[in-house]
C-alpha positions in Angstrom: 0.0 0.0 0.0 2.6 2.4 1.0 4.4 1.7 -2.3 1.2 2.3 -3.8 1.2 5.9 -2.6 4.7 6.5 -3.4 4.4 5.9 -6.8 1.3 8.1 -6.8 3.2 10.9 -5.3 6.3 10.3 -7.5 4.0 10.5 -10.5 2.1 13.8 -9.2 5.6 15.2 -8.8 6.8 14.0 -12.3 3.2 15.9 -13.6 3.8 19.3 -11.7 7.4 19.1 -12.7 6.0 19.0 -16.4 3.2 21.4 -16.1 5.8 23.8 -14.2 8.5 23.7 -17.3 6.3 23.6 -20.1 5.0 26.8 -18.5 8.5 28.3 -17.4 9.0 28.1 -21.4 5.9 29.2 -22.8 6.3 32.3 -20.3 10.2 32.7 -21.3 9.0 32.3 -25.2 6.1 35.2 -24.9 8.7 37.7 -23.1 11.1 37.0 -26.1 8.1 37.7 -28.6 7.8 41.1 -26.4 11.6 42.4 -26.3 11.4 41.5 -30.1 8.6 43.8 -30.8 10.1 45.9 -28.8 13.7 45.8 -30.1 11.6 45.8 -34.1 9.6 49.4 -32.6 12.8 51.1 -31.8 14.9 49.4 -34.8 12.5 51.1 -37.1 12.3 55.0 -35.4 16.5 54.4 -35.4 16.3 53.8 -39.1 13.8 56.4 -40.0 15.3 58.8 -38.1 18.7 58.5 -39.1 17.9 58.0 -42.8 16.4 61.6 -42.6 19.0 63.1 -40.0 21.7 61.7 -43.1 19.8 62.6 -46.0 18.1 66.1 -44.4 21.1 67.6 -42.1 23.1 68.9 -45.4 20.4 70.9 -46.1 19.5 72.6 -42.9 21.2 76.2 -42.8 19.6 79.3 -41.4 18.9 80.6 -44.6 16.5 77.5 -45.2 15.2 78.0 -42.4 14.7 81.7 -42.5 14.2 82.5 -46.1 11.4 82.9 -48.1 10.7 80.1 -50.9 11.5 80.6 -54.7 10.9 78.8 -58.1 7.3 78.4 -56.9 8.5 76.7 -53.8 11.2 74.3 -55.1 13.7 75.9 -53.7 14.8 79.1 -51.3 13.8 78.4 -47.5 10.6 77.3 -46.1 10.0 80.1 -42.9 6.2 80.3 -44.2 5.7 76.5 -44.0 7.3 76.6 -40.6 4.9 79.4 -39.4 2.1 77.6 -41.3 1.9 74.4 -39.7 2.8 76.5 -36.0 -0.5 78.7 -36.7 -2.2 75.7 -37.4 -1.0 73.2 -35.2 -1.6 76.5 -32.1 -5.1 76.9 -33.7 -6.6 73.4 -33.6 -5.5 72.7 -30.3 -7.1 76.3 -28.8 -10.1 75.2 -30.5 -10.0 71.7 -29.9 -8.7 71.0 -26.0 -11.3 72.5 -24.0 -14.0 71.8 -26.1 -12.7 68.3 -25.7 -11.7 68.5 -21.7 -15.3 70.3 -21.6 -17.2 67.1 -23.6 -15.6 64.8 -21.6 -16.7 66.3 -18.5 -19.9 65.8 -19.4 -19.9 62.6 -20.5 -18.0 61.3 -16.8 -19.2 63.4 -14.1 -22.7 64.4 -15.4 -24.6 62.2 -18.1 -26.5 59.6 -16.9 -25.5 55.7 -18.2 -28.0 54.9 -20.9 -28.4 53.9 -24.7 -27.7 57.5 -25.6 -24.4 57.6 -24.1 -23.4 54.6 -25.6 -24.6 55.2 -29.4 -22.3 58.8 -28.7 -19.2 57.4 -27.2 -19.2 54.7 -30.4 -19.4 57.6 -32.7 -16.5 59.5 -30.7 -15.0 56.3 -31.5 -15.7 55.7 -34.9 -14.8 59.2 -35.6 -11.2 58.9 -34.0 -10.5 56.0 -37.1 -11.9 58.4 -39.7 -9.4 58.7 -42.4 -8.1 62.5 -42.5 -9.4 62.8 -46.0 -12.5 62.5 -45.0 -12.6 65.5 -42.6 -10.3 67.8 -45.4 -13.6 67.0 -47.3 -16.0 68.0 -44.9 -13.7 71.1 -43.9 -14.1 72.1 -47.5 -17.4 71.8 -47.9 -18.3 73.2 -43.8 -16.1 76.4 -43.5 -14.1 76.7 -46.9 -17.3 76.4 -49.6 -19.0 79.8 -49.8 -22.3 80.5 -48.2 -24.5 80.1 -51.3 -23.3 76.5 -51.5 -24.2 75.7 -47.7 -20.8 76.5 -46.2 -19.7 79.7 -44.1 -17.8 81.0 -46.7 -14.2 81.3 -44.9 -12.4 80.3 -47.8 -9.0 78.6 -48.0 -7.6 80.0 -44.5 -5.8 79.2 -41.4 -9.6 79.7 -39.7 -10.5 77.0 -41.5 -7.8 74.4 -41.4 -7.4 75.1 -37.5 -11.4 74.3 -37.6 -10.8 71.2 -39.7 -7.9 70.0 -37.5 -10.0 70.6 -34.5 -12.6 68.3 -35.3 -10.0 65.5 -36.8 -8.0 65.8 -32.8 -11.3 66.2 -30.6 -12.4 62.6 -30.6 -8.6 61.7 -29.0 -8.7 64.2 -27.0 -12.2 63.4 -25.6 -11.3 59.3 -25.5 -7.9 60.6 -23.5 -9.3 62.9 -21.1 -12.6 60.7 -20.2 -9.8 57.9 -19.4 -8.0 60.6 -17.1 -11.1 61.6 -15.3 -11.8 57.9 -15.2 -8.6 57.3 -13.0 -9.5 59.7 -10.8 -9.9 57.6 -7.4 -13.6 58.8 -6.5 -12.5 58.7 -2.5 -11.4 62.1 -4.0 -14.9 63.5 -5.2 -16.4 61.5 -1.8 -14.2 63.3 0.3 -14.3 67.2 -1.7 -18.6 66.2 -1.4 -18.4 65.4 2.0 -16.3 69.1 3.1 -19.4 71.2 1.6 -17.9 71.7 -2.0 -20.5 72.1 -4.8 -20.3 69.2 -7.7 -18.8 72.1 -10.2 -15.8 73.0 -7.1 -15.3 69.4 -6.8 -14.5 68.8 -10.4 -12.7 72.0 -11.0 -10.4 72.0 -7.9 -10.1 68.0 -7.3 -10.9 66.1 -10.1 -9.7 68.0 -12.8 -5.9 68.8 -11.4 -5.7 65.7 -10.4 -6.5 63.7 -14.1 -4.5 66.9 -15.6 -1.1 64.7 -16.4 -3.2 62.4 -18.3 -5.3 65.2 -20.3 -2.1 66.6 -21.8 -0.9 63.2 -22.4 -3.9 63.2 -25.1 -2.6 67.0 -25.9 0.6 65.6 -26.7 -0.8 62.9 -29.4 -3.1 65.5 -30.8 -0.4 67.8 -31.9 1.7 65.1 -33.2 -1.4 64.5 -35.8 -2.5 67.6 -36.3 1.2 68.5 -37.2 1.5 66.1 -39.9 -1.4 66.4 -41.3 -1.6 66.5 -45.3 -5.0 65.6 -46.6 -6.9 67.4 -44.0 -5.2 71.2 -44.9 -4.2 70.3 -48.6 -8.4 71.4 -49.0 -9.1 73.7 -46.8 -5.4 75.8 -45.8 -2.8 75.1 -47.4 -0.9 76.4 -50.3 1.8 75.1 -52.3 3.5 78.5 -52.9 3.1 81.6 -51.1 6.1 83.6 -50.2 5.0 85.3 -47.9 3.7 85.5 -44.0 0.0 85.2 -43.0 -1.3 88.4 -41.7 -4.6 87.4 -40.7 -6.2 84.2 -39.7 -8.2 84.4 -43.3 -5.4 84.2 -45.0 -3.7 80.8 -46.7 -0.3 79.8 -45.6 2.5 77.0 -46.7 2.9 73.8 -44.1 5.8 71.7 -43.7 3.8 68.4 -44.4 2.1 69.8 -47.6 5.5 71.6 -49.0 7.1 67.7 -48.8 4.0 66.5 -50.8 4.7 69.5 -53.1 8.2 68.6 -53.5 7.6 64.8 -53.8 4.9 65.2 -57.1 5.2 68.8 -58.4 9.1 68.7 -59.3 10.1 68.3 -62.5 13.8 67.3 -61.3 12.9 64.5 -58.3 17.3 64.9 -57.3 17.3 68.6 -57.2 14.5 68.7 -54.7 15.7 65.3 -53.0 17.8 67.1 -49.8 14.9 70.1 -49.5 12.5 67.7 -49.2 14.4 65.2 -46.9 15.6 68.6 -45.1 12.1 69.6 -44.5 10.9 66.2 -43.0 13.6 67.0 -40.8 12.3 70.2 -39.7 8.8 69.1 -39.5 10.2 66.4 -37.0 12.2 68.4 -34.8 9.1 70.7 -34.8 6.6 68.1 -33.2 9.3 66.5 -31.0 9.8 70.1 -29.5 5.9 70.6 -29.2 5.8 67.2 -27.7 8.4 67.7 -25.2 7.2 71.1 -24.1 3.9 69.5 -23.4 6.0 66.3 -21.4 7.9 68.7 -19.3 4.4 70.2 -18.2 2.9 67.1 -17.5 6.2 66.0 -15.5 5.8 69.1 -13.4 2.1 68.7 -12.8 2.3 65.3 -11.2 5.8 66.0 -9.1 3.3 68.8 -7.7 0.5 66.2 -7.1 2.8 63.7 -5.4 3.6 66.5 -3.3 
């Protein structure tokens, strides 16, 4: 008998020994499939970067950056498409962040669970995967297409490829900031309820510095689209050659991402324009990782000063 259940408990051992290595591998081959994806992810931004920091960096000077454009845009510098896609990058988010901080408000701390809330969060949604075309096309026909044809007549503006951009960012930045308010332990709104504060104080002084880090975090990936952005201003704000500054918010402007679309179809001589239009990815780059990081550093500094 006792051999009996010795043999049992070798066997038992001999199963959880098994069990315990065939998972040991399948956990050590899944963390391998991981740090590959990983090591691929980082491979690839090394690449792309450096093939545009090689190509581009010969022809960065401060007269590209500083001069006006010539030969209709194929050569000279490109200060108008950097001040272009600055207005309009500036412009969408103004329009777009507290209308989307605002929208998202209501939808976490004031509308009531339902069918309605559900059919308008799958459209917020649906509209983040729209295809940018698609909202170039409604920007021209909404703000650009004059009044007698149904549109408010703005024309081919910074006003309205800001407003265009606006609309393509605010689903992201409603998704982004409904997650932060989400996070938000509600111990927090309990306890700011339970001192007197109103519902309105509690959400402006508690809730809303406190899911702050994670509302620019969505700030941060709207300006990286809206930045690069082609189809959506090529309809509605963008021109491919106007030496000039914008004086008014009516009035078309060059953009970094439609000057390198300019110089990739328009050009007559694809290795003449070759190191601008490498040179201006490169700018248009630097440009959005400098946004980016100005918005990192703020979101750094607001949560050392909530850990406080």
């Amino acid at each position: 008998m006792s051999q009996m259940v010795q043999d049992s408990i070798a066997n038992q051992v001999a199963e959880d020994t098994g069990l315990g290595l065939r998972r040991k591998l399948t956990q050590e081959f899944w963390f391998f499939m991981f740090r590959l994806a990983v090591v691929i992810n980082g491979l690839a931004l090394f690449i792309i970067v450096g093939y545009m920091v090689y190509y581009g960096l010969p022809a960065i000077s401060w007269d590209f950056l500083t001069g006006m454009p010539t030969e209709g845009g194929l050569a000279g510098g490109i200060l108008p498409c950097i001040m272009g896609t600055f207005y309009l990058s500036l412009g969408s988010m103004m329009l777009a962040l507290p209308m989307g901080v605002a929208s998202a408000i209501y939808l976490h701390e004031y509308a009531r669970p339902g069918l309605a809330m559900r059919i308008i969060r799958l459209a917020i949604n649906n509209l983040a995967g729209v295809p940018s075309v698609v909202f170039g096309l409604f920007g021209m026909a909404f703000f650009v297409a004059s009044r007698d044809l149904g549109g408010l007549g703005m024309g081919v503006s910074i006003a309205s490829g800001s407003l265009t951009l606006a609309v393509l960012i605010l689903p992201v930045i409603i998704g982004t900031s409904e997650e932060a308010l989400r996070s938000v332990p509600d111990t927090y709104r309990e306890a700011s309820l339970g001192l007197g504060a109103t519902k309105w104080q509690t959400i402006v002084k508690v809730v809303l510095p406190a899911a702050l880090p994670g509302v620019l975090t969505g700030s941060i990936l709207s300006i990286s689209r809206a930045a690069g952005e082609t189809a959506a201003i090529m309809f509605t704000a963008a021109a491919s050659y106007n030496p000039q500054l914008a004086e008014s918010i009516f009035d078309e402007v060059m953009a970094l991402p439609y000057q390198i679309y300019s110089l990739s179809v328009s050009s007559t001589d694809p290795e003449r324009t070759l190191p601008l239009q490498y040179g201006t990815s490169l700018v248009l780059i630097s440009l959005v990782l400098g946004m980016n990081l100005i918005a990192i550093i703020l979101r750094s500094k607001l949560r050392k000063r909530l850990t406080k």
